[in-house]
C-alpha positions in Angstrom: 0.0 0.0 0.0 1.4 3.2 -0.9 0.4 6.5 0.7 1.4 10.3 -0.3 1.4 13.5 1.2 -0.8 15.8 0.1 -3.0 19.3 0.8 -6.4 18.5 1.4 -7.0 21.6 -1.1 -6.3 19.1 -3.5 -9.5 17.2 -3.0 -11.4 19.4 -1.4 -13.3 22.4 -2.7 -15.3 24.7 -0.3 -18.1 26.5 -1.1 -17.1 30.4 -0.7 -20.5 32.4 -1.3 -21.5 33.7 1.8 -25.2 35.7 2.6 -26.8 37.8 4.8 -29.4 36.3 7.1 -31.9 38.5 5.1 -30.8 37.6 2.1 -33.5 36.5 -0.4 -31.2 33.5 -1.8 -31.5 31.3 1.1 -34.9 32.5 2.3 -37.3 29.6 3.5 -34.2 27.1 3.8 -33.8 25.2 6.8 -30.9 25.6 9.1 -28.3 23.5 10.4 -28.8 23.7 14.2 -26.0 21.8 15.5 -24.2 18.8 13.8 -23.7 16.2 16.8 -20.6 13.7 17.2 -21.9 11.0 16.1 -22.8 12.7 12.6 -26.7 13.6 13.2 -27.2 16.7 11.5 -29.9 18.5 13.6 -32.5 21.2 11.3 -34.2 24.5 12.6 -36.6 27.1 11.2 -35.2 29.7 13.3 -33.7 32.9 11.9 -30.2 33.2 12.6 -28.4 37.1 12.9 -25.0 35.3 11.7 -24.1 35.6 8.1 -24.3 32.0 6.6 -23.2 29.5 4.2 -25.1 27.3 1.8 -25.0 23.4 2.1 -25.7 20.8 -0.9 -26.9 17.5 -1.5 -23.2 15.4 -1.6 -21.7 18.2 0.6 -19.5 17.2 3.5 -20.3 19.3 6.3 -17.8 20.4 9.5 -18.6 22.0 12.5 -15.2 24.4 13.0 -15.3 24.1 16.9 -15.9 20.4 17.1 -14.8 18.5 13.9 -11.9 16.7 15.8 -15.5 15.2 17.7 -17.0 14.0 15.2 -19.3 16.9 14.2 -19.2 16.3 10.6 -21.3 15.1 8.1 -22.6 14.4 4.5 -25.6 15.9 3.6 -27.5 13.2 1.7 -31.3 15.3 1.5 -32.5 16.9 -1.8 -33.6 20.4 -0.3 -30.5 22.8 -0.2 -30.1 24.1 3.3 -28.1 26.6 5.3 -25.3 26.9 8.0 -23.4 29.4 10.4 -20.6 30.8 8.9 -19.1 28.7 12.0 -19.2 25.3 10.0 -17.9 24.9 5.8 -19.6 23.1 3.4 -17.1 21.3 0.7 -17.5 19.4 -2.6 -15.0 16.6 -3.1 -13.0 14.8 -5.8 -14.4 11.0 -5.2 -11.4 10.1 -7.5 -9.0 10.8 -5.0 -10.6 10.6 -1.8 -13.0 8.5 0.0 -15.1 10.5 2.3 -15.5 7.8 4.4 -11.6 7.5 5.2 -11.6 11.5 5.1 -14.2 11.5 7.8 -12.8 8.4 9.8 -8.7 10.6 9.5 -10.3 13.8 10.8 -11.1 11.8 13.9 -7.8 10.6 14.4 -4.8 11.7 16.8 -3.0 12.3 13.1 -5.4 14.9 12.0 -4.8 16.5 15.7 -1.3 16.0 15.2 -1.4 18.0 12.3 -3.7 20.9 12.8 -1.0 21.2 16.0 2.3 21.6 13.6 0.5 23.6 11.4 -2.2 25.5 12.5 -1.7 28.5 15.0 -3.9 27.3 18.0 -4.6 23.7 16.9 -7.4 22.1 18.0 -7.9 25.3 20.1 -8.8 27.1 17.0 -12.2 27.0 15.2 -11.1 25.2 11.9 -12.2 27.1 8.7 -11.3 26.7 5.4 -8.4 28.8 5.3 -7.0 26.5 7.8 -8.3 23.3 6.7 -7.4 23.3 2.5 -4.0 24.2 3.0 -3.5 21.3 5.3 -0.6 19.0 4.3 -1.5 15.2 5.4 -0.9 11.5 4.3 -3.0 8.9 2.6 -3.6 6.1 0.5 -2.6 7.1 -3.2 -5.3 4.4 -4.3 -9.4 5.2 -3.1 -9.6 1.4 -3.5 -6.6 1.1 -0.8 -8.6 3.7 1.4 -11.9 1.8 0.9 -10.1 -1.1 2.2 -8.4 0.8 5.6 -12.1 1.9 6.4 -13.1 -2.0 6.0 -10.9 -2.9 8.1 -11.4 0.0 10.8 -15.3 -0.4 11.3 -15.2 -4.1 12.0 -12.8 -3.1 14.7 -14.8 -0.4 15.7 -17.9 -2.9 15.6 -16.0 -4.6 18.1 -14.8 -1.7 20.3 -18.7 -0.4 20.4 -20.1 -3.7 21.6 -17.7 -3.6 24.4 -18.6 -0.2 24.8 -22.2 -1.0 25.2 -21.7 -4.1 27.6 -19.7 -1.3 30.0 -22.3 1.1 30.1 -24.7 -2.0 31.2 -22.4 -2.8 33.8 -22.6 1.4 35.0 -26.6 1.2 35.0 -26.3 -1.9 37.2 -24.1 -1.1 39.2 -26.6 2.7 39.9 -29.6 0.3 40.3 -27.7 -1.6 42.8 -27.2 2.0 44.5 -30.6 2.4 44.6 -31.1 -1.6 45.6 -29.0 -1.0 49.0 -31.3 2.2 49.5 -34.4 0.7 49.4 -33.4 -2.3 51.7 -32.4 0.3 53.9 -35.7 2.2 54.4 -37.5 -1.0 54.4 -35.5 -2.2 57.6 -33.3 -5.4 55.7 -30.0 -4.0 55.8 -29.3 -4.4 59.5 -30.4 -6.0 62.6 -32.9 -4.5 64.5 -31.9 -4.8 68.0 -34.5 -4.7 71.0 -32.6 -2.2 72.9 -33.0 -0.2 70.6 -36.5 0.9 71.9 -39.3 2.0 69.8 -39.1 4.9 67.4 -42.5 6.2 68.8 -40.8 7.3 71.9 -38.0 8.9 69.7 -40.8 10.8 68.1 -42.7 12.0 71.4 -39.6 13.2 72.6 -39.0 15.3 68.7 -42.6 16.3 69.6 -41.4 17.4 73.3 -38.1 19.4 71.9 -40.6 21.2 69.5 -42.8 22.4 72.3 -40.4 24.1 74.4 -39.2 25.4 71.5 -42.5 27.7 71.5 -42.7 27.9 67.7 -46.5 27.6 66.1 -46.3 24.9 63.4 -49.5 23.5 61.2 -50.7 20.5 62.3 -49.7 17.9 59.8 -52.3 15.9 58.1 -52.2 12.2 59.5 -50.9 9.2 57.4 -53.5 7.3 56.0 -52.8 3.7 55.1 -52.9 3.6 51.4 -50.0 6.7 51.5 -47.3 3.8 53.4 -45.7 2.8 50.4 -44.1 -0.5 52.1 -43.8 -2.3 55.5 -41.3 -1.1 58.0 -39.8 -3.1 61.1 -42.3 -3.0 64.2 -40.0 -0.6 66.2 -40.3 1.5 63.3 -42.9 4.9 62.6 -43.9 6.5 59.7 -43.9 10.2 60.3 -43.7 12.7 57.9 -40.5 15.2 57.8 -42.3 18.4 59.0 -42.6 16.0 62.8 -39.1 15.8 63.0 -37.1 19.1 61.8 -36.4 22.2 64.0 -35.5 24.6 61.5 -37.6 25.5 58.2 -38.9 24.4 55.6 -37.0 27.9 54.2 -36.9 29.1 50.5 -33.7 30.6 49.6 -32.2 34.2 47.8 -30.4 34.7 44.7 -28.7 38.1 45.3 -27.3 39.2 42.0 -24.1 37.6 41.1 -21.0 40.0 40.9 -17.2 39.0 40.7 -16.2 42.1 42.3 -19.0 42.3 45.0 -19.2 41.3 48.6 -17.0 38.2 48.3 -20.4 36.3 49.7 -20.5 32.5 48.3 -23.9 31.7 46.8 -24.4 28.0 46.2 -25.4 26.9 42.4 -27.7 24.4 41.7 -25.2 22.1 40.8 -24.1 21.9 44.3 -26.4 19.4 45.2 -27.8 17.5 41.7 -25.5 14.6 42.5 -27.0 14.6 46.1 -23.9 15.0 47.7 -22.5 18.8 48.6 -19.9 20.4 46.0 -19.0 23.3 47.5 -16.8 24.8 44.5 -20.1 25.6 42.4 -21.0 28.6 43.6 -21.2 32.6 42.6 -20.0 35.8 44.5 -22.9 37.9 44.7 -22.8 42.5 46.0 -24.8 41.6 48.7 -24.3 41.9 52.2 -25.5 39.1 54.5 -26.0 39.6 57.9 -24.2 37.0 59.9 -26.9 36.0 62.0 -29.0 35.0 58.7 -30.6 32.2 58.2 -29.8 32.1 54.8 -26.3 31.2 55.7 -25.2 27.1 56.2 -24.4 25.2 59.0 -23.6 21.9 59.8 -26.3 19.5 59.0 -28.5 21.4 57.1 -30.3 19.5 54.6 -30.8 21.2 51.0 -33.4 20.1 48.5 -34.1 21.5 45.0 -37.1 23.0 44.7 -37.1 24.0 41.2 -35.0 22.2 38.6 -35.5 19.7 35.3 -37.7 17.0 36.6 -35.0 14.1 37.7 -33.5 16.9 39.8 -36.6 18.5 41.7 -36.3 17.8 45.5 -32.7 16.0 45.4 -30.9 16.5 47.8 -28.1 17.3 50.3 -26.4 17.5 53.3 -24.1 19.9 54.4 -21.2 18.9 56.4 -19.1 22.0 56.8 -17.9 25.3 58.4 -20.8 27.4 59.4 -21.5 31.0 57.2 -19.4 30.1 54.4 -22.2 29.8 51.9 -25.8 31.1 51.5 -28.3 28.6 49.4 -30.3 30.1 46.4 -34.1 30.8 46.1 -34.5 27.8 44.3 -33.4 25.6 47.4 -35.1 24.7 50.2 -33.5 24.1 53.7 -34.6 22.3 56.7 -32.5 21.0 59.8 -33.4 18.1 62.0 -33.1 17.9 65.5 -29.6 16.9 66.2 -29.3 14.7 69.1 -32.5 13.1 68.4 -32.3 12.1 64.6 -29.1 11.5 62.5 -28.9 13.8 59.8 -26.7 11.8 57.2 -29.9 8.8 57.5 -32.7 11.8 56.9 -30.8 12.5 53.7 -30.5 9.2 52.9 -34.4 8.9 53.4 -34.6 11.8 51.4 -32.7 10.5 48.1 -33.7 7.5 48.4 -36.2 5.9 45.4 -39.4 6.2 46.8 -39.0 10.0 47.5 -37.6 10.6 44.6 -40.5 9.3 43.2 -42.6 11.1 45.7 -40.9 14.6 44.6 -41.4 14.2 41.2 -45.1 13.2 41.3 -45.8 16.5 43.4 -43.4 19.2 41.1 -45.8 21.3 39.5 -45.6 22.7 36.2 -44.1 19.4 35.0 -44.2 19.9 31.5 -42.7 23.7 31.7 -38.9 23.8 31.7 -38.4 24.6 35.4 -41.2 21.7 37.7 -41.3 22.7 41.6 -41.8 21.4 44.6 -43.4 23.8 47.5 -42.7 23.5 51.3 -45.7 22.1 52.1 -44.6 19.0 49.8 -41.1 19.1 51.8 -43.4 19.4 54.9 -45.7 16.5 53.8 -42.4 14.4 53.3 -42.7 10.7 54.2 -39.8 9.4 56.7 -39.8 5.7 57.9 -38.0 7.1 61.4 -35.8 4.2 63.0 -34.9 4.3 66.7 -31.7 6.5 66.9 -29.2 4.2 67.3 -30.0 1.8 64.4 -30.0 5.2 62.1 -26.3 5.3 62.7 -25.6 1.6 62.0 -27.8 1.8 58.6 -26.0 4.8 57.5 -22.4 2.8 58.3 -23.9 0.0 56.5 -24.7 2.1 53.3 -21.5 4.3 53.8 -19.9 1.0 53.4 -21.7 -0.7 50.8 -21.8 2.6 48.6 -17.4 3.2 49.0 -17.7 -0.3 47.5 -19.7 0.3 44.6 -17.8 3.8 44.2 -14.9 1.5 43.6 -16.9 -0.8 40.7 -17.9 2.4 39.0 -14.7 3.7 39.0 -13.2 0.6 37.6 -15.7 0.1 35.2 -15.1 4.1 34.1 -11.1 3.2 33.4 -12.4 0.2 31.3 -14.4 2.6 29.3 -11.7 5.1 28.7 -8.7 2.1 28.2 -11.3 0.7 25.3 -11.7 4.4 23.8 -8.2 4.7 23.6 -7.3 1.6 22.3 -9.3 2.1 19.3 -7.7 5.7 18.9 -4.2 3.9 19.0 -5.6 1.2 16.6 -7.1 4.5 14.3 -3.6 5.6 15.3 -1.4 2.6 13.5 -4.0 2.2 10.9 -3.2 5.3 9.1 0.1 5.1 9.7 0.4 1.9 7.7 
């Protein structure tokens, strides 16, 4: 097999007329909205205020930010269409190149390698024409002899996808076995119940004593009707619902506007809690001052939920851990605290993400076909919590500590399998085209 080096100028040809959104030329043609990288190209009938490009039937396509990702494609419909002057549209000389190969070497480290040595920026820089055509790389002097390389390189990559596919199996079971230990938990079968223990009830009389002296009117919660309990619990066991058991809240929170140069105050994100554990580094400084005794500020313990997110988020949650009045929550969290030497908060968040509340939350958002479902604090309030006696909390919660640090370690061992197979077909892509 013989290969030579070569401009892709010499077998590409881009298509150089441009036109103003406006322009009567392209009016009434469909858009391309984003090319994704897998190859998909995605239409709109929205206006654009860019100046565009026009795209032909046979055309290869390439998204200048992404191409090295795959965002390419041939355009195989009959209708012309238009593009963002961010992507280029080329016609190409099938005598001397196969667009399959081309597409399968501007996936490759080689093409990368290239736009590196040659191109100010590389990869870095969105690849137009000017940078692409005058592009110097190697390939098969025969189309018949690049036909063949691409052969060769799907049934390998036929091979590296259904390994692919098996590992992202193993990731879903390995989350549904996540949710497995959860639901054991809350049903009382992953530990021992222990008779002195005591009863839960009289965990829950004295919540209901701590409350009292506390002086604070609260709404008397409605009572728990029997087709609500959504499973059998141990007989030391009580359902309750979360509003019995929390001494601070259920609180909305406040967005003051962000501002880099403002007070220096640390305004969680959303994304703080979506994984239902606490990131503290996704957060915003806001030009507000807080007053220190605030409740808007964290302490240990505090329990966040979501109040307003895209459905699978709404009323996820998490507990804080750390220093007190380093961060304020945002009006679309809710906070509530339990009473600390009477419940354990880590197994009241664990209640709280665990699959039947999830459930719970997501049944209650309203406005769940709008892009931004809530929850209110009266759902929060209304909360279902199958309370243990105190101390078996703590020995669930270093059960599923334990059991979750163990699947942590699958998932992360499953994740290296799934980035050794990606790169061993980019070094077999790799040694292919260096033939």
């Amino acid at each position: 097999m013989s290969w030579k080096k070569v401009k892709m100028g010499e077998f590409l040809i881009n298509r150089e007329s441009r036109f103003k959104p406006k322009d009567k030329a392209i009016a009434g043609l469909k858009r391309i909205d984003k090319i994704d990288f897998s190859g998909t190209i995605y239409l709109s009938d929205k206006p654009s205020n860019t100046d565009m490009i026009i795209v032909k039937r046979g055309d290869l396509v390439i998204s200048g930010i992404n191409v090295e990702k795959g965002a390419m494609s041939v355009y195989q419909d009959k209708e012309d269409i238009t593009a963002t002057i961010h992507y280029s549209s080329y016609c190409f000389d099938e005598t001397k190149i196969d667009i399959e190969f081309l597409k399968m070497f501007l996936k490759s480290p080689e093409f990368k390698i290239a736009l590196k040595e040659q191109v100010p920026g590389g990869i870095k820089t969105e690849i137009k024409p000017k940078h692409l055509l005058p592009l110097e790389v190697s390939i098969p002097t025969l189309v018949s002899e690049q036909k063949e390389i691409v052969k060769q390189f799907r049934g390998i990559e036929t091979v590296s996808s259904s390994v692919d596919t098996e590992i992202i199996t193993q990731q879903d079971l390995v989350n549904q076995l996540r949710q497995s230990f959860l639901r054991e938990a809350m049903q009382g079968k992953l530990v021992k119940q222990d008779p002195k223990d005591g009863h839960a009830k009289d965990l829950l009389e004295k919540i209901k004593a701590e409350k009292a002296k506390s002086g604070r009117r609260e709404k008397e919660l409605p009572h728990i009707k029997p087709e609500e309990i959504p499973f059998e619990i141990p007989e030391n066991w009580v359902w309750c619902r979360l509003g019995e058991i929390i001494s601070f809240g259920p609180s909305n929170g406040y967005s003051p506007k962000e501002s880099k140069k403002g007070t220096g105050i640390k305004c969680l994100t959303l994304t703080a809690t979506t994984s239902g554990k606490f990131k503290g580094e996704h957060y915003k400084l806001v030009d507000e001052q807080i007053e220190s005794d605030s409740y808007l500020w964290l302490s240990k313990g505090d329990i966040l939920l979501q109040r307003g997110n895209a459905l699978e988020y709404v009323g996820i949650a998490a507990l804080y851990e750390g220093e007190s009045n380093e961060f304020i929550y945002p009006d679309l969290m809710i906070k509530v605290r339990v009473f600390e030497k009477l419940t354990y908060d880590r197994f009241i968040h664990k209640v709280l993400i665990s699959p039947f509340n999830r459930t719970y939350f997501s049944d209650n958002a309203f406005g769940a076909q709008k892009s931004m479902p809530k929850i209110n604090q009266g759902v929060v309030l209304n909360t279902m919590i199958p309370l243990p006696p105190l101390n078996e909390q703590y020995r669930i919660v270093d059960k599923i500590i334990n059991i979750m640090t163990l699947c942590d370690d699958l998932q992360q061992s499953i994740q290296l399998s799934r980035e050794q197979n990606e790169l061993l077909l980019q070094q077999v892509l790799k040694e292919t085209l260096n033939l």
